[in-house]
C-alpha positions, 0 to 999 in steps of 0.5 A, a space after each residue: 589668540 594666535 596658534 604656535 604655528 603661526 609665523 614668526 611676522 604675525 606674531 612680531 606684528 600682534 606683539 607692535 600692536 599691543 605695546 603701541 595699543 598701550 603706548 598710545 592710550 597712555 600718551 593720550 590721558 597724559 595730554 588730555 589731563 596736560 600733564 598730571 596723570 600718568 597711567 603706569 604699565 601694569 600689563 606684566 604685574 604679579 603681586 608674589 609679595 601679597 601672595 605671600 603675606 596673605 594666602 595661607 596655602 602659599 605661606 604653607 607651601 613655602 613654609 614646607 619647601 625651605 625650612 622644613 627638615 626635608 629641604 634639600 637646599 638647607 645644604 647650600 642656602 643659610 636657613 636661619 637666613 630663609 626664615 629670617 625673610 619669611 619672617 621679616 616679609 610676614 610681618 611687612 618690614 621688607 619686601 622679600 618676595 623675589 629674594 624668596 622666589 630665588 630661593 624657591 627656585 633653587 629648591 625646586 631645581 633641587 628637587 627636580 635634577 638631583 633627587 
């Protein structure tokens, strides 16, 4: 890994070589199968909606940020509607998990700068 301190070209440089590293292996299985296997690019993937569903720490947390009594963003944001996609997402009828992280977010940014 590169220092922070290391200049701006070489981490450009390191940056080309991993996108062109993956570019690359990509389009070599795609060739060599002629055409029928395409690997997709998992590099950036976080799976927040089986986290989510499964992990019972998360579900608690998230549970305790938005609906509880002490949530500042019962103010601003429908809570009925929040436990509607808590709900909704548990059960795997839909994905809410990045509509969920938003609101999350505005909890935590809540609780950051106007607590």
């Amino acid at each position: 890994m590169m220092p922070a301190s290391a200049p701006l070209l070489l981490w450009r440089l390191g940056k080309a070589y991993r996108w062109y590293s993956r570019e690359t292996r990509g389009e070599l299985v795609w060739r060599l199968s002629g055409g029928r296997v395409r690997l997709r690019n998992m590099a950036n993937y976080v799976d927040h909606g089986g986290w989510l569903r499964e992990n019972d720490s998360w579900k608690r947390y998230f549970t305790d940020m938005l609906l509880s009594e002490g949530s500042l963003s019962r103010e601003y944001i429908d809570q009925a509607y929040v436990g509607y996609l808590m709900r909704e997402h548990e059960a795997a009828r839909i994905n809410a998990s990045y509509r969920l992280m938003r609101v999350i977010t505005v909890e935590l940014f809540l609780r950051r700068f106007l607590a």
